[in-house]
Biotite code that builds the C-alpha atoms (Angstrom):
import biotite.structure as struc

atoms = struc.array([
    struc.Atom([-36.583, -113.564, 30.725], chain_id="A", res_id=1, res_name="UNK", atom_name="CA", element="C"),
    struc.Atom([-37.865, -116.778, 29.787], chain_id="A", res_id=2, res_name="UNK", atom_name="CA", element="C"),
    struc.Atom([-38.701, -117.699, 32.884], chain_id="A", res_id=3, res_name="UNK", atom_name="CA", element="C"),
    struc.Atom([-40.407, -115.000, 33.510], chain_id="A", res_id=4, res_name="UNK", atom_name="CA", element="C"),
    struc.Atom([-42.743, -115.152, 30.367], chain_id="A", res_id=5, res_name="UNK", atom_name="CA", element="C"),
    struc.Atom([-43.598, -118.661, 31.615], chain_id="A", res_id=6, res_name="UNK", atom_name="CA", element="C"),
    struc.Atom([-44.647, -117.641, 34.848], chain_id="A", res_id=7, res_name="UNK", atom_name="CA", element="C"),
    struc.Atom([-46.601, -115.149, 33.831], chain_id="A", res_id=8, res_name="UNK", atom_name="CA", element="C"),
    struc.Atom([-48.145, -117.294, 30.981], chain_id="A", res_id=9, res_name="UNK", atom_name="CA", element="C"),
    struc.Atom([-48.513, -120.088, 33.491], chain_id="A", res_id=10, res_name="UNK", atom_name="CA", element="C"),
    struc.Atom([-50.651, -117.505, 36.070], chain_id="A", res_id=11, res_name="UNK", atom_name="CA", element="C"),
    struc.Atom([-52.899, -115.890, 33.504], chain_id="A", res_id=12, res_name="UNK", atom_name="CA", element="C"),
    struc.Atom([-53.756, -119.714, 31.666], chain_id="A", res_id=13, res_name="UNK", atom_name="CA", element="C"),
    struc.Atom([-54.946, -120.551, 35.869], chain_id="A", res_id=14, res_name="UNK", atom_name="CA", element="C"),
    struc.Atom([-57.740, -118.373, 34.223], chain_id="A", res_id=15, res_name="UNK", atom_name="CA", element="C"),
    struc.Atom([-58.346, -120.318, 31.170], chain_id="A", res_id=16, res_name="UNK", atom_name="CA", element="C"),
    struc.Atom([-60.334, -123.319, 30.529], chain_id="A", res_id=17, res_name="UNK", atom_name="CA", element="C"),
    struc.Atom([-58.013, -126.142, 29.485], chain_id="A", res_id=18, res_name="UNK", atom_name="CA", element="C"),
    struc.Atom([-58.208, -126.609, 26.246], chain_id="A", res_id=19, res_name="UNK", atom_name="CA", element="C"),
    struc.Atom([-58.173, -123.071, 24.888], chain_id="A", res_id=20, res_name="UNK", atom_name="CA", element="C"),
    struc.Atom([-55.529, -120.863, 23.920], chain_id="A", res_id=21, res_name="UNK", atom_name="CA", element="C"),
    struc.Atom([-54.841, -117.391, 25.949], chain_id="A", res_id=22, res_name="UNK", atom_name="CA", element="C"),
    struc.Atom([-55.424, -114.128, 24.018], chain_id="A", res_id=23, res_name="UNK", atom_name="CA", element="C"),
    struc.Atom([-52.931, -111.278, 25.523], chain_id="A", res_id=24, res_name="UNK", atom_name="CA", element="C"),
    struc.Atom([-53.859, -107.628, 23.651], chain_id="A", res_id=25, res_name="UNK", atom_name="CA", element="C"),
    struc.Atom([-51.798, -104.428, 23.695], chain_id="A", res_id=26, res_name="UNK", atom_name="CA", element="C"),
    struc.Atom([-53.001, -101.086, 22.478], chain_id="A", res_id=27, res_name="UNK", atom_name="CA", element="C"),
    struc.Atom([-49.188, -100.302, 20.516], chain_id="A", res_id=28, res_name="UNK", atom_name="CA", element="C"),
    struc.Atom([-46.611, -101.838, 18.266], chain_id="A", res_id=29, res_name="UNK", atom_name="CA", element="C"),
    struc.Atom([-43.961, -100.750, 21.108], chain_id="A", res_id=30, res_name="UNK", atom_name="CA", element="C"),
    struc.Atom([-41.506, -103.801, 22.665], chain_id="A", res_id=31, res_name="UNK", atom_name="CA", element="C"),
    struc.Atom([-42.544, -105.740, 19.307], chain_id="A", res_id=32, res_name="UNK", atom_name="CA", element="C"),
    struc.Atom([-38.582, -106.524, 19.208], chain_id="A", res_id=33, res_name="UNK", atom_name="CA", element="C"),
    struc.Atom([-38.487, -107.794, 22.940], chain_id="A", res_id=34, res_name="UNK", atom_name="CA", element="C"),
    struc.Atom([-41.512, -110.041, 23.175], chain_id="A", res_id=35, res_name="UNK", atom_name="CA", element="C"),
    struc.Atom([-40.034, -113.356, 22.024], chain_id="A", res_id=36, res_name="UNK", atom_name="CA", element="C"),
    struc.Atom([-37.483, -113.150, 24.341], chain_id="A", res_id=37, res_name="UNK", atom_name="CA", element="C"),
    struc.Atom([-40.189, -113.581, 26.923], chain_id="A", res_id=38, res_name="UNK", atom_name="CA", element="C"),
    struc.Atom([-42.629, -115.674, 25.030], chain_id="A", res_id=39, res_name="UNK", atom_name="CA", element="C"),
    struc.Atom([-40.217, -117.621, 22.541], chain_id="A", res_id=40, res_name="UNK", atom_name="CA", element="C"),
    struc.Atom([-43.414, -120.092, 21.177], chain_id="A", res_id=41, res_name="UNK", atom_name="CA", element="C"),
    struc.Atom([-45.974, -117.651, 21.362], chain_id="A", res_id=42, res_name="UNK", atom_name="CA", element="C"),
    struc.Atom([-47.598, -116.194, 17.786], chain_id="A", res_id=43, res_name="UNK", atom_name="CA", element="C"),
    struc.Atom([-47.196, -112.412, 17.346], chain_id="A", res_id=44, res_name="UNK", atom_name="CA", element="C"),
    struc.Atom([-50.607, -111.140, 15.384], chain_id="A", res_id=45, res_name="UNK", atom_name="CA", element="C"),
    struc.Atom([-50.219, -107.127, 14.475], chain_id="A", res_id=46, res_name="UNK", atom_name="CA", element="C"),
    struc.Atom([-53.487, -105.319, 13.225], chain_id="A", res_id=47, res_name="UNK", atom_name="CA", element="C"),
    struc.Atom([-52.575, -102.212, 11.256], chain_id="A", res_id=48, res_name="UNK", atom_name="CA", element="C"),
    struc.Atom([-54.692, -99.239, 10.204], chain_id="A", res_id=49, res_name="UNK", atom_name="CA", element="C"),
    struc.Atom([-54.929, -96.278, 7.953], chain_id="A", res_id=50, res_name="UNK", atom_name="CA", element="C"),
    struc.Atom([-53.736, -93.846, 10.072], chain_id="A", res_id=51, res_name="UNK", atom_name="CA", element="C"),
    struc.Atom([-56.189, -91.130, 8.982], chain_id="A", res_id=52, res_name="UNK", atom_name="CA", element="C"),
    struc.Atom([-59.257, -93.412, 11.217], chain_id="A", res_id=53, res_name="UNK", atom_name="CA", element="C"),
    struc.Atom([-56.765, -93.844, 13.990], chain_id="A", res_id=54, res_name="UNK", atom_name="CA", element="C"),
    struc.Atom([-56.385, -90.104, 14.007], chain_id="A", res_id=55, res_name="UNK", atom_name="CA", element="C"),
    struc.Atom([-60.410, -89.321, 13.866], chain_id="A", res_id=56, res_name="UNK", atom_name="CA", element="C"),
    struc.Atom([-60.824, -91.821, 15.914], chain_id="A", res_id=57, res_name="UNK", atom_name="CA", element="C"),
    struc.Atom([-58.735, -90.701, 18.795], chain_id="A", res_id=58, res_name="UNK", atom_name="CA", element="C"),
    struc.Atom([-59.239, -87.559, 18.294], chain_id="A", res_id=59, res_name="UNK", atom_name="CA", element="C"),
    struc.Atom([-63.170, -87.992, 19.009], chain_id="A", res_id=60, res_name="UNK", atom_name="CA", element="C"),
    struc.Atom([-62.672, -90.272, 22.075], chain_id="A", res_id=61, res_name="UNK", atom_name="CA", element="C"),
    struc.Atom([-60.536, -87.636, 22.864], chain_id="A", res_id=62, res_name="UNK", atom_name="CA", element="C"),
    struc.Atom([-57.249, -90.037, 23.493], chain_id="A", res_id=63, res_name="UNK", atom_name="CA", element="C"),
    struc.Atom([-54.495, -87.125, 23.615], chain_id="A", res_id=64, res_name="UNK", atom_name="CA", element="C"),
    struc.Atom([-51.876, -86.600, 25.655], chain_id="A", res_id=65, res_name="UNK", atom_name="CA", element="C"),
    struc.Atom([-51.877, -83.789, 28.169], chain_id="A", res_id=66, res_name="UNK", atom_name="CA", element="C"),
    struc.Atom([-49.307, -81.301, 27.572], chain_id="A", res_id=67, res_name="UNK", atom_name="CA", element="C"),
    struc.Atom([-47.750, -77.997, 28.565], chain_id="A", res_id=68, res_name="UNK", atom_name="CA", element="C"),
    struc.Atom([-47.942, -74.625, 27.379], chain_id="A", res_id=69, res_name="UNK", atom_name="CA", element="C"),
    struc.Atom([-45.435, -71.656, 27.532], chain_id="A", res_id=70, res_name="UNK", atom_name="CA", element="C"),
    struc.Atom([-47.740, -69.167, 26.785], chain_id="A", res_id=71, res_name="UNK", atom_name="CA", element="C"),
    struc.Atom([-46.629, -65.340, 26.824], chain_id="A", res_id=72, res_name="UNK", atom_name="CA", element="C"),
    struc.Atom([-49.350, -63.916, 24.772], chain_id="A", res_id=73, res_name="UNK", atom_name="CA", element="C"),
    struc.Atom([-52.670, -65.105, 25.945], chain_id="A", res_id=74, res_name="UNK", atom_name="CA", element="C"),
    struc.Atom([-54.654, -63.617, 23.011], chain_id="A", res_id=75, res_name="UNK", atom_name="CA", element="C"),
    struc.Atom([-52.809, -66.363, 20.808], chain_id="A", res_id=76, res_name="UNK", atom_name="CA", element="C"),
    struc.Atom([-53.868, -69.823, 23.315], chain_id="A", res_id=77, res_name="UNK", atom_name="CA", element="C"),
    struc.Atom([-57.258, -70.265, 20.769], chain_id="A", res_id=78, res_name="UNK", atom_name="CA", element="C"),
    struc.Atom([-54.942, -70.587, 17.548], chain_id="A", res_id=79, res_name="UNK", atom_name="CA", element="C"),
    struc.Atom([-52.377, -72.848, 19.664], chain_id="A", res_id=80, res_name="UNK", atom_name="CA", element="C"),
    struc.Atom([-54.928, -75.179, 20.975], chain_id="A", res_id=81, res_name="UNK", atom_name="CA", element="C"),
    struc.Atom([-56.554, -75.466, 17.821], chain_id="A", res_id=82, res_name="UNK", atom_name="CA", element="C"),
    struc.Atom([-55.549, -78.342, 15.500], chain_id="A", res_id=83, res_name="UNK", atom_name="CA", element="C"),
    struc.Atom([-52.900, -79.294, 18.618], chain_id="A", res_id=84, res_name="UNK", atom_name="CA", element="C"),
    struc.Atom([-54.513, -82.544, 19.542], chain_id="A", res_id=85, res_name="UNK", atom_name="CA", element="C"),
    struc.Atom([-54.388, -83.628, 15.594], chain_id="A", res_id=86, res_name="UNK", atom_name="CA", element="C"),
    struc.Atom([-50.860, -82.839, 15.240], chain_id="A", res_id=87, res_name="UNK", atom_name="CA", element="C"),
    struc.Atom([-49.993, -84.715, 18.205], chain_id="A", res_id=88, res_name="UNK", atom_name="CA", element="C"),
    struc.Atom([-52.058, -87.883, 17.412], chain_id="A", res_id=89, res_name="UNK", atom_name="CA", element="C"),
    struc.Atom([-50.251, -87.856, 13.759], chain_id="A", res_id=90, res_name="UNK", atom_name="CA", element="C"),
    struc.Atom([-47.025, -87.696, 15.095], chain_id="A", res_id=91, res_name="UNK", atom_name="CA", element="C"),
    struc.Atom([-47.728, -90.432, 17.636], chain_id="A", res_id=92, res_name="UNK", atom_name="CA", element="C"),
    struc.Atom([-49.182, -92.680, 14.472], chain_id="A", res_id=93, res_name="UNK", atom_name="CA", element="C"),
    struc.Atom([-46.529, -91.403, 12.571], chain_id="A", res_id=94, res_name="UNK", atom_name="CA", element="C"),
    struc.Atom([-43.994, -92.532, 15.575], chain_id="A", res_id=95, res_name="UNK", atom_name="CA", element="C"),
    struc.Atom([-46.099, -96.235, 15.938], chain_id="A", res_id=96, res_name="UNK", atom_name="CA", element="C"),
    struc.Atom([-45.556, -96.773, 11.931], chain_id="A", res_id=97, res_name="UNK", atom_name="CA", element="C"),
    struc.Atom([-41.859, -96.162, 11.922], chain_id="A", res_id=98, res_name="UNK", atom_name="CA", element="C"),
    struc.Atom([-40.931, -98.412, 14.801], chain_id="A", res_id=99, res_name="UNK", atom_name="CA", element="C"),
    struc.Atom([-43.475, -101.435, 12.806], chain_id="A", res_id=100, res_name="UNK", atom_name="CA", element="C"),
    struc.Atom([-41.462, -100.855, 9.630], chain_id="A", res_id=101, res_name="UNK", atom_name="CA", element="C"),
    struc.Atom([-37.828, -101.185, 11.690], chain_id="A", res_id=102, res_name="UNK", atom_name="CA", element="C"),
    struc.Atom([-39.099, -104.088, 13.810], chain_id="A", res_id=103, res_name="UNK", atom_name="CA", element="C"),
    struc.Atom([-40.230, -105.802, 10.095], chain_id="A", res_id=104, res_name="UNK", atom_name="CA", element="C"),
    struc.Atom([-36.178, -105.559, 9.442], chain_id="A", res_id=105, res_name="UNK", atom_name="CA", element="C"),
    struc.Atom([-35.048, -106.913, 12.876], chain_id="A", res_id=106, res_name="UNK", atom_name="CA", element="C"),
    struc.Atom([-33.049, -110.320, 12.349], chain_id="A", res_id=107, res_name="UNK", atom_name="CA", element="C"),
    struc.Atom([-36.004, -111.199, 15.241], chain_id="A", res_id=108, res_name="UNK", atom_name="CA", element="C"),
    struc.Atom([-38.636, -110.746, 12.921], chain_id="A", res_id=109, res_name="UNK", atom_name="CA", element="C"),
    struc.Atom([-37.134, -112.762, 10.896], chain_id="A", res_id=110, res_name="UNK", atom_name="CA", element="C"),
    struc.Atom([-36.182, -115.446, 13.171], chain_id="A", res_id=111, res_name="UNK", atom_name="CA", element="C"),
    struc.Atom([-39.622, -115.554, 14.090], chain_id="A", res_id=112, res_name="UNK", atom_name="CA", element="C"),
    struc.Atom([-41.772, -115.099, 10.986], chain_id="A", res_id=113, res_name="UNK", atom_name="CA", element="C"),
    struc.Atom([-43.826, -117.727, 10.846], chain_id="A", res_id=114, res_name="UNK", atom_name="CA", element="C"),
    struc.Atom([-44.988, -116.762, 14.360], chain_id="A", res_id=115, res_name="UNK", atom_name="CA", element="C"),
    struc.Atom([-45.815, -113.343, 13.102], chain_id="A", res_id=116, res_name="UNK", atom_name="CA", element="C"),
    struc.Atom([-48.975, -112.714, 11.513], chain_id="A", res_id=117, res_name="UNK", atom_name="CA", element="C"),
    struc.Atom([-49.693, -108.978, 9.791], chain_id="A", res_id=118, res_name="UNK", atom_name="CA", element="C"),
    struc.Atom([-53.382, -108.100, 9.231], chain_id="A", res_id=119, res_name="UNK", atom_name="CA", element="C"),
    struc.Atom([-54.991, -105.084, 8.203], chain_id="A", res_id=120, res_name="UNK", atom_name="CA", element="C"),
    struc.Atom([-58.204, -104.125, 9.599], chain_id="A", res_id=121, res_name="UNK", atom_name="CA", element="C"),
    struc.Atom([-59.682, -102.545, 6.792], chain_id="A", res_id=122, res_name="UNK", atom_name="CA", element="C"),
    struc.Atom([-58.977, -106.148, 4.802], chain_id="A", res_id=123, res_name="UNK", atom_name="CA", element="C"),
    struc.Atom([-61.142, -107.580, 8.520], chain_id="A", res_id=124, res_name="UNK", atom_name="CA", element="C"),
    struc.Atom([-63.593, -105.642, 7.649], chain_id="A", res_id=125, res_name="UNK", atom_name="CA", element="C"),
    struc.Atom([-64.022, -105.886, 3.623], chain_id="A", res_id=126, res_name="UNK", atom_name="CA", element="C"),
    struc.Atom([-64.398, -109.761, 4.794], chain_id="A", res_id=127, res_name="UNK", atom_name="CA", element="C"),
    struc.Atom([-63.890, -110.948, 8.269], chain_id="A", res_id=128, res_name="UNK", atom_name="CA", element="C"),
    struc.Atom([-64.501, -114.391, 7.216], chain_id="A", res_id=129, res_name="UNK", atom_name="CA", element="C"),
    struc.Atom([-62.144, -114.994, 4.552], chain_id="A", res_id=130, res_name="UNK", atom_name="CA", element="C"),
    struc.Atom([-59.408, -113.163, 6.636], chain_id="A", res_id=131, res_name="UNK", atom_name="CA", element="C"),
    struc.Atom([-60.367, -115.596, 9.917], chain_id="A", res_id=132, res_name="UNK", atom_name="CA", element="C"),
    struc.Atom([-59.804, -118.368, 8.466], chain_id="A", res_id=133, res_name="UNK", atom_name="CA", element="C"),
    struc.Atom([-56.034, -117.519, 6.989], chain_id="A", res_id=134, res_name="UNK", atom_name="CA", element="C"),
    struc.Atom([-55.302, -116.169, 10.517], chain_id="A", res_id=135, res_name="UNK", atom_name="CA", element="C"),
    struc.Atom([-56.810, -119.767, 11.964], chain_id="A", res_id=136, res_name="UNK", atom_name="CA", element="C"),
    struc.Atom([-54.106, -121.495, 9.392], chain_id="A", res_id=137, res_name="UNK", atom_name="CA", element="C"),
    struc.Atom([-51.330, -119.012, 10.278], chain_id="A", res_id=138, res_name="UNK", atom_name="CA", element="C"),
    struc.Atom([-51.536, -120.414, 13.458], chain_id="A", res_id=139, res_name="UNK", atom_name="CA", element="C"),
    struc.Atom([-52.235, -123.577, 13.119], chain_id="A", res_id=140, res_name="UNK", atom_name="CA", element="C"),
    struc.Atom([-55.952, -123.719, 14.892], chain_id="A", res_id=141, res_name="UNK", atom_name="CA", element="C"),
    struc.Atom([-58.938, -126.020, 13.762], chain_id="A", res_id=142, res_name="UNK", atom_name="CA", element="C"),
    struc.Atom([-61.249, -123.897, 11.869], chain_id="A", res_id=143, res_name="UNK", atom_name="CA", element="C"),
    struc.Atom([-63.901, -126.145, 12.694], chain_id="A", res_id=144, res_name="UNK", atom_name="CA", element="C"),
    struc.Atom([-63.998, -125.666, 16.245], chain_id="A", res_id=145, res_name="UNK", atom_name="CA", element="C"),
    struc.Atom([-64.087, -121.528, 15.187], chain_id="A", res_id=146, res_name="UNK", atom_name="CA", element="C"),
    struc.Atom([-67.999, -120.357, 16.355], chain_id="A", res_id=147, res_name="UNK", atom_name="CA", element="C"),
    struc.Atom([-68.591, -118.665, 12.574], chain_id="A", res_id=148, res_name="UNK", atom_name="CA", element="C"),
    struc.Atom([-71.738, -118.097, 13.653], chain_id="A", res_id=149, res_name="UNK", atom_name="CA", element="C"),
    struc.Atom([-70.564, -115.793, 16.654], chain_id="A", res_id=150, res_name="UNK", atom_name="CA", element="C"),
    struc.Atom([-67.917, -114.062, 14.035], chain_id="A", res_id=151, res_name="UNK", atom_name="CA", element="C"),
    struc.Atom([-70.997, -112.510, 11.833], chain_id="A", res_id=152, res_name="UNK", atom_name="CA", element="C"),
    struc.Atom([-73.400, -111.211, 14.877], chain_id="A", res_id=153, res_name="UNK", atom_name="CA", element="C"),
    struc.Atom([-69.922, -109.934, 16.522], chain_id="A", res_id=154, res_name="UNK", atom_name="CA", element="C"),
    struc.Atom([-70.639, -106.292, 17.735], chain_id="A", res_id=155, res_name="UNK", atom_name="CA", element="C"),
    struc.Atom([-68.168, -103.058, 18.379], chain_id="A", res_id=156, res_name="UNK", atom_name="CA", element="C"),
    struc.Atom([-66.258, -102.771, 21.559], chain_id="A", res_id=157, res_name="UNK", atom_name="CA", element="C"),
    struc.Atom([-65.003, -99.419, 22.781], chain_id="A", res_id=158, res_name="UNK", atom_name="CA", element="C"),
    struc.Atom([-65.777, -97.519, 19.803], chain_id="A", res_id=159, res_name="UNK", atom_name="CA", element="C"),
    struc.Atom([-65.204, -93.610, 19.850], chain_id="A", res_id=160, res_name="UNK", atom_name="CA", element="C"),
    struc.Atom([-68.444, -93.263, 17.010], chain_id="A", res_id=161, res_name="UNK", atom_name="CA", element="C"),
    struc.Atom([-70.692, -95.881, 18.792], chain_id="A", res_id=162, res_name="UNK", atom_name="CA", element="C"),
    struc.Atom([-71.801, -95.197, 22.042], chain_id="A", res_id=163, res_name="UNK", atom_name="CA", element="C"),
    struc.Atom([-73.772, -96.315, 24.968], chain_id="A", res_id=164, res_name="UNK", atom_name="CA", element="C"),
    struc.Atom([-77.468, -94.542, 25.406], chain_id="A", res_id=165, res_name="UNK", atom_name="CA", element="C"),
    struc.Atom([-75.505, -92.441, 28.181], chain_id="A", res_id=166, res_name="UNK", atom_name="CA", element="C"),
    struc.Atom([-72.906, -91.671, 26.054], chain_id="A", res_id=167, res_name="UNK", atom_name="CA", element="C"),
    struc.Atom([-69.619, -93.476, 26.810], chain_id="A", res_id=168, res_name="UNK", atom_name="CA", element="C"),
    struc.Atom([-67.767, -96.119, 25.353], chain_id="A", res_id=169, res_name="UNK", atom_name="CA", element="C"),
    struc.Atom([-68.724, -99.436, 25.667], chain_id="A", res_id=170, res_name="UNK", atom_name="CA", element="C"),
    struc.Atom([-64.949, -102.118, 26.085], chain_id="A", res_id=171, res_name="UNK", atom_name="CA", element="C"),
    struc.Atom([-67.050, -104.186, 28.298], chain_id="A", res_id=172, res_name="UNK", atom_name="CA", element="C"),
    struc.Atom([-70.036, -105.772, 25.691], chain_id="A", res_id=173, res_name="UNK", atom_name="CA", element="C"),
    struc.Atom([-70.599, -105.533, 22.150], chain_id="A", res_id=174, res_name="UNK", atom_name="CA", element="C"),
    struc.Atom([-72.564, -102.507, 21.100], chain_id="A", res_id=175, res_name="UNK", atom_name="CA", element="C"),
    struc.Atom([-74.547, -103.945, 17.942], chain_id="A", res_id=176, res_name="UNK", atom_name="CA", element="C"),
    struc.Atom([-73.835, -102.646, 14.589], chain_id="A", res_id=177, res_name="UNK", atom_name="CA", element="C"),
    struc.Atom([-75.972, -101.020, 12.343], chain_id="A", res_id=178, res_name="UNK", atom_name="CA", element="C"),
    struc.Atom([-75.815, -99.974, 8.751], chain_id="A", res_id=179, res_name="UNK", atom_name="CA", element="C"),
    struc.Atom([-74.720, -96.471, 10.084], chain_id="A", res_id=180, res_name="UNK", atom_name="CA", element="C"),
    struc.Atom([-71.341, -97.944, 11.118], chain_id="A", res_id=181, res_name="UNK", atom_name="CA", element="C"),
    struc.Atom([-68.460, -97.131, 8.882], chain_id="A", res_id=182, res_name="UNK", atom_name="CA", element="C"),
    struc.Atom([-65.028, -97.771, 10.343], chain_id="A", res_id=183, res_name="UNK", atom_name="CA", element="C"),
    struc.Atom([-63.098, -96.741, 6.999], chain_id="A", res_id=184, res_name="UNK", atom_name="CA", element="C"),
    struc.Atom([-62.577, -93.146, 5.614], chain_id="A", res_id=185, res_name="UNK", atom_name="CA", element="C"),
    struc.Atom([-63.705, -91.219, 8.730], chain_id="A", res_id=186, res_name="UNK", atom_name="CA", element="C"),
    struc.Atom([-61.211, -88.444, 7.643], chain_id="A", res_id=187, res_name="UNK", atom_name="CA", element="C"),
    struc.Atom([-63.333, -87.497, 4.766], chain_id="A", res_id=188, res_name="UNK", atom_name="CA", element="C"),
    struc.Atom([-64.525, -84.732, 6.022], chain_id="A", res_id=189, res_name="UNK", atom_name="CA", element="C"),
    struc.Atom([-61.043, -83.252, 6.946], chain_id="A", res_id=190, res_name="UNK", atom_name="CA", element="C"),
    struc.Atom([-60.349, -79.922, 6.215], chain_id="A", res_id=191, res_name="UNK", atom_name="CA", element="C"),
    struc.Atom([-57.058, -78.935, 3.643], chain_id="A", res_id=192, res_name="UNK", atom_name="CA", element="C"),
    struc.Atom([-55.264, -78.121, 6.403], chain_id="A", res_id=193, res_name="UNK", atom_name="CA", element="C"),
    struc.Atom([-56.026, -81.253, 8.525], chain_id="A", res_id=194, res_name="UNK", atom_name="CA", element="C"),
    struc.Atom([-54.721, -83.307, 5.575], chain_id="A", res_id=195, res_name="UNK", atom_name="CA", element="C"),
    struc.Atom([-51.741, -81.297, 4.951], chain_id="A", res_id=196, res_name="UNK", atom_name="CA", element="C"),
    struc.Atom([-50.569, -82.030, 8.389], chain_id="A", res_id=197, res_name="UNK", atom_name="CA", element="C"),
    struc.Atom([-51.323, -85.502, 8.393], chain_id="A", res_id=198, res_name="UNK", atom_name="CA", element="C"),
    struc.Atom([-49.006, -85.499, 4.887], chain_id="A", res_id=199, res_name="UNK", atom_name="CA", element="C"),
    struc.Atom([-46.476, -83.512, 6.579], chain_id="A", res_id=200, res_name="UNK", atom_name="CA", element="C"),
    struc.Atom([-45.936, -85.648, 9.731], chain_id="A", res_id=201, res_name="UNK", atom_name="CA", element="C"),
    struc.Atom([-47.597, -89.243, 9.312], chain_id="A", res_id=202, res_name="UNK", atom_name="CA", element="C"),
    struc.Atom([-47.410, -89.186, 5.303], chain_id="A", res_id=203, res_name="UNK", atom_name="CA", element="C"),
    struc.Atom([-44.148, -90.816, 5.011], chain_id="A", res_id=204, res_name="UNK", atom_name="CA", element="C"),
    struc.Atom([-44.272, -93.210, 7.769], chain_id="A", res_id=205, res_name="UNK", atom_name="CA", element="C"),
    struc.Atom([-47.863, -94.541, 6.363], chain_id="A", res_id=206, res_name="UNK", atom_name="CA", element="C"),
    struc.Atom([-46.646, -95.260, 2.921], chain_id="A", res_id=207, res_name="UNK", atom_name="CA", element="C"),
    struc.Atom([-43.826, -96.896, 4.698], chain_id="A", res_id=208, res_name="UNK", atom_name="CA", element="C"),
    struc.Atom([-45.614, -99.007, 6.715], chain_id="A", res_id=209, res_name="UNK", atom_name="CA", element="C"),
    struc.Atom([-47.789, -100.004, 3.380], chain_id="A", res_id=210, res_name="UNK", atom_name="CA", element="C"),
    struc.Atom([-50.659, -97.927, 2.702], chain_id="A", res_id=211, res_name="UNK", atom_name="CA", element="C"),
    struc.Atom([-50.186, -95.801, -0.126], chain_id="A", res_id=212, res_name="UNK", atom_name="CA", element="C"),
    struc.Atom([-52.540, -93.529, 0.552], chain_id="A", res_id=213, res_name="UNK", atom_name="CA", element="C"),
    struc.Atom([-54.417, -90.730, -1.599], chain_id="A", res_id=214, res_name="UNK", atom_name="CA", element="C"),
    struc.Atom([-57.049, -88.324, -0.924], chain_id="A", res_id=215, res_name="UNK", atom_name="CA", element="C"),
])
């Protein structure tokens, strides 16, 4: 498996210019406990999140999965369908929280720990710089060759509440940011119910993971 991380490594870095270090992203905390195996020196960095944005947020770009219905009383598909896509985007937080808190107890996380590096992204965005540069010692880069200057104009990418003037989501350019731009608390204006669920299914697993939470 080695040898296959290296090739791959070795094909994507044909990309890169020489002296700069390769950047691979995944969307999920899934195969956390398999990666080293493939890429033994590489540094791990995991960004967590209060679930209660991840669920607004997905839930406005509309990032569900489709599903099936057994439906035998067709008068009752409204109060089925509604609230649906929020349970299932809780329980798939709630599902992504309890497989980072057993990977954090995996002798390979702790083989590995000072090649893992745990952020929050509400701490990024309280202070992006402060957080930067303990991520640039973590592992082990010069912070003076960091552009700080590009760090403070840096925009949004692929935001679900910051759009393109037609309307979609931008991951290809930064979409600038304006004062209007709040990341943290978009569940405030959940409904009892809404937060009821997200206690019943994602609660647990969120204080778990290390946000303890209130309303």
């Amino acid at each position: 498996r080695r040898y296959l991380g290296d090739a791959w490594t070795r094909y994507l870095l044909s990309f890169v210019d020489g002296d700069s270090r390769l950047v691979m992203k995944h969307p999920g905390v899934d195969n956390n406990d398999t990666t080293f195996n493939y890429f033994p020196d590489a540094h791990m960095i995991i960004l967590t999140r209060d679930g209660r944005d991840i669920v607004s947020s997905a839930l406005k770009a509309g990032f569900v999965v489709p599903r099936r219905w057994s439906i035998t009383r067709p008068w009752k598909l409204r109060h089925l369908l509604a609230g649906s896509d929020f349970r299932v985007l809780c329980k798939m937080y709630s599902r992504a929280a309890s497989d980072l808190v057993r990977f954090r107890d995996l002798p390979v996380a702790s083989r590995y720990s000072d090649q893992i590096h745990e952020l929050r992204y509400e701490d990024l965005v309280a202070d992006r710089v402060s957080m930067t540069r303990a991520l640039l010692t973590g592992l082990g880069l010069d912070h003076d060759r960091y552009d700080w200057e590009g760090l403070e104009q840096l925009g949004v990418r692929g935001s679900s509440y910051i759009r393109t003037e037609t309307g979609a989501m931008n991951f290809g350019s930064n979409v600038e940011v304006g004062a209007e731009f709040q990341p943290i608390g978009r569940w405030a204006d959940w409904s009892s119910s809404q937060r009821r669920t997200f206690d019943r299914v994602a609660g647990a697993a969120m204080r778990l993971l290390g946000y303890d939470y209130s309303w």
